[in-house]
N, C-alpha and C positions, 0 to 999 in steps of 0.2 A: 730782238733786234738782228737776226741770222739775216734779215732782207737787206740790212746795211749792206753798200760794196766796197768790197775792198779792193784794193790794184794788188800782185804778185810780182814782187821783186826779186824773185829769185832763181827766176829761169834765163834764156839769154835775150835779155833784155826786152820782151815781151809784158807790156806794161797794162794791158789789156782789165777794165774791170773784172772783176770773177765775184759771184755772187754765193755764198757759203753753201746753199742749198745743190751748186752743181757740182761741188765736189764729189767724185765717183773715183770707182776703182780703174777706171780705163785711162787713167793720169799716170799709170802706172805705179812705181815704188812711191815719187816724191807727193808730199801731201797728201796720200791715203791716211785715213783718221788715225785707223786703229794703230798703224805701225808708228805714226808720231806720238799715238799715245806711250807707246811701246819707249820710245826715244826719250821721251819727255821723264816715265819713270825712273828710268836709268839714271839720268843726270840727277835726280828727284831724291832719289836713294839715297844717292851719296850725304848729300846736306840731312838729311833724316834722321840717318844713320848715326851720325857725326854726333848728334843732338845729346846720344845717351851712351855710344859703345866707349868713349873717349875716359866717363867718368870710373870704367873697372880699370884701365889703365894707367889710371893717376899717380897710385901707391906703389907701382914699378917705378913710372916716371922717376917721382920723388927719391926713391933709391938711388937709381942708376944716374941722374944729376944733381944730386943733394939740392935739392928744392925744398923749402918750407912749406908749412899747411897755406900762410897764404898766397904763394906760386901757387902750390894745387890750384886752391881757389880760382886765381886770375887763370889757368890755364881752360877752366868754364868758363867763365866772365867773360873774357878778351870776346870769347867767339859769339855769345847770343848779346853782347854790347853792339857790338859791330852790323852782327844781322837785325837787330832790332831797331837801329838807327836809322839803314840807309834802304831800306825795304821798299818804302813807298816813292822816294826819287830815286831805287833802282826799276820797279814799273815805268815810271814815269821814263827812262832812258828808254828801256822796252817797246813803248808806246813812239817815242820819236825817234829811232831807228829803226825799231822794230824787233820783233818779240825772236826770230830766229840767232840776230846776229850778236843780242843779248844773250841769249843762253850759250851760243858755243862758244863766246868770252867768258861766261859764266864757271862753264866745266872746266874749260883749260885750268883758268884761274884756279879753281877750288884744286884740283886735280896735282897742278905745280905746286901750291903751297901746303899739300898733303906730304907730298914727297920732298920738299923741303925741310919739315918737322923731321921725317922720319933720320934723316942725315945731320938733323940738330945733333951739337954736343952741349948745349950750354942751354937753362931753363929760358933764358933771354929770349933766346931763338925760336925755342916754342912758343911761347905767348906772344913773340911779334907775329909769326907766321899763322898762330890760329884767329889772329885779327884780320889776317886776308884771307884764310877760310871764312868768317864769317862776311869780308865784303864781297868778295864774290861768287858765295851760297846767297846773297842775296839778292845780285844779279839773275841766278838762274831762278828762283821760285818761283818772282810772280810770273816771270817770261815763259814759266812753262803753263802758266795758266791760260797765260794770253795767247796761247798756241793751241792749247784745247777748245778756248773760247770762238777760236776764229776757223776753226780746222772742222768740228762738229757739227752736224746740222743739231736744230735744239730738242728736238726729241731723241736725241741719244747721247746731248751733253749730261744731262745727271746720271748716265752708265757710267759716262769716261771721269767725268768726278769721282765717281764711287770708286772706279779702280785706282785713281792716283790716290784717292782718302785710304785705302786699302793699303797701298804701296807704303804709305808716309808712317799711318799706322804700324804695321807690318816691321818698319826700318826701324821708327822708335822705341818699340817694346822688342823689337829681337836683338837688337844693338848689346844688353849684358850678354848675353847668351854669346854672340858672335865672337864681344869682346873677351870675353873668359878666356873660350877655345884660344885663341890666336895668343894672349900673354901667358897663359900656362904651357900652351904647348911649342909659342916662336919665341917673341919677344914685343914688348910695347910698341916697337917701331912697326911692326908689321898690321897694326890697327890706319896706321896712318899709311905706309906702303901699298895698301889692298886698295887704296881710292884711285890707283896710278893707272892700273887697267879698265878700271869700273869709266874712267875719268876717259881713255881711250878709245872704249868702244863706245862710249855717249856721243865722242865728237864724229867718228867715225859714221854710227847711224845717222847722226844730225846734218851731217855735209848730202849725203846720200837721202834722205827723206824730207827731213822739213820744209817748211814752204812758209816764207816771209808774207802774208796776207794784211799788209796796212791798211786803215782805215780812210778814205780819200780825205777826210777833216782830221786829220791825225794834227798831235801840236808839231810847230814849226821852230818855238823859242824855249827860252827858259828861263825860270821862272827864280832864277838866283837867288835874290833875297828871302822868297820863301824856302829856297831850299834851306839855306843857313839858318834860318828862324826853327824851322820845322825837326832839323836834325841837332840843332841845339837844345831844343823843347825837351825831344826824345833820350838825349844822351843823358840832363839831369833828372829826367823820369827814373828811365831804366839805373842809373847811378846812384840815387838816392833810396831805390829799392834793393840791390845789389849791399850797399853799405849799411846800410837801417837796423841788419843784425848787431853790426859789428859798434857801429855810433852809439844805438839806441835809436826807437822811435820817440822818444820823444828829443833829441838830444839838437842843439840849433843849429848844426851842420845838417841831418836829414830834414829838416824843417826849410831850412835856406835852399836847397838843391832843389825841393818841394815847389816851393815859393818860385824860384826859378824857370821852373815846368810851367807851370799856372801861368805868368807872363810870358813867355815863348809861344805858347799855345793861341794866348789872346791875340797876341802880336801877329803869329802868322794868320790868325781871322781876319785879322783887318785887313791885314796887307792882299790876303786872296782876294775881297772885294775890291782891291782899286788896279790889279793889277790884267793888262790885256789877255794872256793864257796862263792862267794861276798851276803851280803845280798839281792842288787839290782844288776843282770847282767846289765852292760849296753849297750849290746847290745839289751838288750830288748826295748831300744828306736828307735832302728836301724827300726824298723817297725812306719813308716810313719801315717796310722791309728791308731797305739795305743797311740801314743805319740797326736797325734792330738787330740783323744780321754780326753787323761787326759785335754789338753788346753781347748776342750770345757767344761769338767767337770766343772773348775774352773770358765771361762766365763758366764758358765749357773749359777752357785752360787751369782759369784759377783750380775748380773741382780737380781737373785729371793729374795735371803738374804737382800740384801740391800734396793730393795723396799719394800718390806714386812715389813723390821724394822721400816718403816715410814709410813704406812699404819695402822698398831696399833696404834700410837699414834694421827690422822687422824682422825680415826674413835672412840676414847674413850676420845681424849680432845677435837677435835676440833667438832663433833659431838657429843659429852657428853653421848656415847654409854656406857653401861654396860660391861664389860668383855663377858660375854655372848652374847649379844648383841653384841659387836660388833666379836666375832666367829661365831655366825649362819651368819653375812653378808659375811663373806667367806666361806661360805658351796657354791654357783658356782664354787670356787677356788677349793675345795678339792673336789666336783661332779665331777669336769672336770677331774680331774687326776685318781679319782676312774675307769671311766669310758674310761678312754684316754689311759691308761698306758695297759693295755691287749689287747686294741683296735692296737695300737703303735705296741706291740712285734709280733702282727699277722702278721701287717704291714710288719715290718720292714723282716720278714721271707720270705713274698713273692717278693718285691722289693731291700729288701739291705736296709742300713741306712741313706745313702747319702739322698735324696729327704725327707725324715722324720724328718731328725737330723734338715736341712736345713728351711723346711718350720714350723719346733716345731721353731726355733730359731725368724724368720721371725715372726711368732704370737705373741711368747714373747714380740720382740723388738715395734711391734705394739701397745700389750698391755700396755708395757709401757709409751709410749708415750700416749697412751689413758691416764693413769692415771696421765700423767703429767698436764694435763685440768681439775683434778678436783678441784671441789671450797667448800666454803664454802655450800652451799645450792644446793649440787649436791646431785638426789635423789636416794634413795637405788637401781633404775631399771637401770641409768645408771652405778651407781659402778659395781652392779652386770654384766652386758656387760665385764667390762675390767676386771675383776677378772677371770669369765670363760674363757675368753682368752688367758690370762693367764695360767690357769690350762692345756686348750686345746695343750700350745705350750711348756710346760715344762714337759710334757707326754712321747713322743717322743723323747725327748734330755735325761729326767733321764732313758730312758729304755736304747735307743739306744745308746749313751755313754756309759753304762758299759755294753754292751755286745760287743761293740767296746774294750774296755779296754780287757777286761776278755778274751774275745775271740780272741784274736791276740795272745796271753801269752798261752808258753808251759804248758802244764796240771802240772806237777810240780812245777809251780810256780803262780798257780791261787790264792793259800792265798796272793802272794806280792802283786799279778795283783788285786786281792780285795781290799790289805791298798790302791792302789794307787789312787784306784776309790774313796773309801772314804775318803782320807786326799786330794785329790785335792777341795775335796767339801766343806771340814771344813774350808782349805786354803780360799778356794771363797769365803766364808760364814763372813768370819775375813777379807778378802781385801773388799768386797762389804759394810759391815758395816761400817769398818775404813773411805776408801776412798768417800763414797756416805757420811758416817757423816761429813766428809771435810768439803766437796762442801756443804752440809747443812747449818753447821758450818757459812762456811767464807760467804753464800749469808744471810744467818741472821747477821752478825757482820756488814756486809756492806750497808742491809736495813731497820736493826730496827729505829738506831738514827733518819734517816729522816723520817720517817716513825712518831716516834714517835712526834718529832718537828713538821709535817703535820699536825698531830690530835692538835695540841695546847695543850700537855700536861704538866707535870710540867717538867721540866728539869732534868735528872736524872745527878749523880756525875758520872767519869769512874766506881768507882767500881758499883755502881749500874746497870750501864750500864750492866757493865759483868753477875752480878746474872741475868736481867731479858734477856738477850741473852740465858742462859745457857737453863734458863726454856720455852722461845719460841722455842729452839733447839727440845723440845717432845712437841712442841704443848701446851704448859700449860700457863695461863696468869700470870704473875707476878703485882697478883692485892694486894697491902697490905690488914692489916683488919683497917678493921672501914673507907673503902673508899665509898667514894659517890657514891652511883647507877650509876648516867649518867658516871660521869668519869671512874668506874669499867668496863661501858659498853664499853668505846672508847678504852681502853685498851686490854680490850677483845680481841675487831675491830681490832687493830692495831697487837698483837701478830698470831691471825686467820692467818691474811692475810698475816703476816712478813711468817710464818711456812708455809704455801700454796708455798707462791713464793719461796720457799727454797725447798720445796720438789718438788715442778716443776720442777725446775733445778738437783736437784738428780734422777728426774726421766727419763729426757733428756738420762741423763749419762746413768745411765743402758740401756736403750733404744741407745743409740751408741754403746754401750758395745755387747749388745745382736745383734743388726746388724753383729757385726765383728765375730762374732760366724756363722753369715751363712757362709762366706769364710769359715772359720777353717773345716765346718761341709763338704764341698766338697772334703776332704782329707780322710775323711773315707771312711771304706770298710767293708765287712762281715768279721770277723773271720775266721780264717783258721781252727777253729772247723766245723764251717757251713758247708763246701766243703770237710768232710770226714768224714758225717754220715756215718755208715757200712748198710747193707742192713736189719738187723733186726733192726733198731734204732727207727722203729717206735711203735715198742709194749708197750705200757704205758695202 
């Protein structure tokens, strides 16, 4: 859809069609691709970043404002609630303002309530303000997509996807690594300090390059009641998988939140069909690849989020890695995507995405399964194997998935087609956690005890049982003080191995998971941007 025309808002008031194909470098700085692409990373990083550098700083936090484990908690929670909710009606603002003036509300935003936090005294103050991190990280996401979408002719958008899937990549898996350096060597506040500048020069380049490209049918209204339908759907989704560890899944508050989803969800269906410019058209599912698209989005999360969350605690309890330490052992992980994700959108431009999407999946689910074999005394040369693997086969699925998504969706509606891409992931992100913590969960409840009666240890009461389940749950031993060496040691032994065989089996799952993603992945197709470059679309 690159033949779509768009009007430019953003010059001095030159309202002139411009048609994506004539984008050229003789416009000078503003609206040249690659420096927006450049712009668009920057602000892109930050929300990225945020996703994982935040969680090595927690255990400072918690010190330094006497916060409880479930402060910690919410101080995760507040932020991928908030970005998971309001995703696809912050597109949809995007899309009816327009995607420039979105983003540099977007960064301010994130950027002020970074350095906010960092001036917090009180846990309060952090979890209110990482709730306006997460709403306005989710102002800038999809709007930096819908800036790539409009700014690219379509034979060099799956590059510019590949390097923002690089960049995103890149920012999530280096985020412990970053984070380490800065709490061991400044202080926690300086995790959230470091967004102030980053936050800076984003707007700085964005005032000076970007270029507001609307669609001439862009929406004119809004679509209210879906919005409230759609972001209340979302909030007892994401909320009922959030709490589900702590209720229980079967328990009838996670069932009611459930319940609740399922009707919001119906409700906002119906409501889309009667209403004159629906937030979500839904005939926009009516396309086969996009819709398949979004499933793998989520599939790809469930697998990568989920093992990952047990791989931290793997490699810093059961290894007795440093935070740093154990981030540089996933530098194959975020090499591979560095390197994979541009590698991918070349790819995926001269083939199509089906054989990409399919054999990224195939890797994944490999890798997974690799990691399900690791043990205690497994050495850094084989983790590293199944990490790059990893990185190699989630390359290809985060590129080629959103330019599947993005690219199937009329050019007016690439800010929705952006939340969808990103709240399918934060979805996957919160079912891969939840449901892989399960299965974690119940194969720890069901092998400590004997486990721990094997070892000939003292007898624990139920409730005790429960505290050292919760703490073998991260890998941690549940050694009292003042216990005897030998016996500290067998306990050790016993929790090691109870957390291995637990994460075995969660990593099975992701690894079935990621299997059924290759089917899904053979239902995509090129963008019907792809197949209506114009003939000067390649002057960049």
């Amino acid at each position: 859809m690159t033949s779509q025309t768009t009007v430019d808002k953003t010059g001095s008031g030159d309202k002139t069609p411009v048609v994506p194909s004539d984008r050229t470098t003789d416009r000078g700085l503003r609206g040249h691709p690659w420096l927006t692409l450049i712009t668009v990373a920057v602000g892109v990083m930050m929300v990225a970043l945020d996703g994982t550098i935040v969680a090595i700083a927690n255990p400072a936090i918690a010190t330094d404002l006497g916060a409880t484990f479930a402060d910690v908690q919410w101080i995760t929670n507040a932020y991928f609630l908030a970005l998971a909710v309001t995703l696809i009606t912050a597109g949809k603002l995007g899309d009816r303002f327009g995607h420039r003036q979105t983003f540099l509300i977007g960064v301010v935003g994130f950027a002020a309530a970074s350095g906010v936090i960092g001036l917090s005294s009180s846990i309060g103050m952090v979890i209110t303000f990482r709730v306006f991190q997460g709403l306005f990280g989710a102002l800038l996401m999809p709007a930096a997509l819908g800036l790539l979408r409009a700014t690219f002719p379509a034979e060099k958008l799956n590059m510019a996807i590949g390097i923002w899937g690089m960049v995103i990549g890149a920012s999530t898996a280096g985020g412990p690594i970053l984070g380490g350096v800065l709490v061991e060597n400044v202080n926690w506040q300086s995790v959230f300090f470091i967004n102030v500048p980053v936050g800076i020069l984003a707007v700085v380049l964005g005032i000076v390059i970007l270029t507001d490209h609307r669609a001439e049918n862009a929406p004119r209204s809004f679509d209210v009641l879906g919005i409230g339908l759609l972001s209340g759907a979302m909030f007892c989704l994401v909320w009922a998988l959030i709490k589900a560890p702590e209720w229980g899944w079967g328990a009838g508050m996670t069932w009611t939140f459930l319940g609740i989803a399922v009707l919001g969800f119906a409700l906002f269906a119906l409501w889309e069909t009667k209403v004159k410019e629906p937030l979500i058209p839904l005939a926009l599912f009516r396309s086969v690849p996009l819709s398949a698209g979004v499933v793998l989005m989520v599939l790809m999360a469930i697998a990568f989020m989920g093992g990952l969350f047990f791989v931290t605690f793997y490699l810093q309890n059961v290894h007795g890695m440093s935070p740093i330490d154990a981030g540089l052992h996933l530098l194959p992980l975020t090499g591979m995507m560095i390197v994979g994700s541009p590698l991918a959108g070349a790819m995926i431009t001269k083939v199509g995405p089906r054989i990409p999407l399919a054999g990224g999946m195939a890797c994944t689910a490999i890798a997974m399964y690799g990691m399900s074999t690791l043990e205690k005394g497994t050495g850094s040369g084989v983790m590293s194997i199944w990490f790059a693997l990893l990185g190699l086969g989630l390359a290809p699925v985060m590129v080629g998935a959103t330019e599947v998504i993005v690219g199937n969706a009329p050019m007016e509606l690439s800010g929705v087609a952006g939340g969808l891409q990103q709240a399918a992931m934060q979805i996957g992100g919160s079912l891969g956690t939840a449901v892989l913590g399960a299965v974690m969960a119940s194969k720890v409840d069901n092998d400590l005890a004997g486990n721990w009666a094997d070892a000939k240890l003292p007898p624990l009461s139920e409730a005790q049982l429960h505290q050292a389940s919760e703490a073998v749950q991260v890998g941690a031993a549940p050694v009292p003080p003042d216990t005897p060496a030998p016996i500290a040691e067998k306990i050790t032994d016993v929790a090691h191995d109870t957390f291995i065989s637990g994460m075995s089996l969660a990593s099975l799952v992701a690894a079935g998971v990621a299997a059924a993603a290759v089917l899904v992945a053979f239902l995509t197709k090129r963008g019907a941007n792809a197949d209506a470059a114009g003939p000067g679309a390649g002057h960049i």
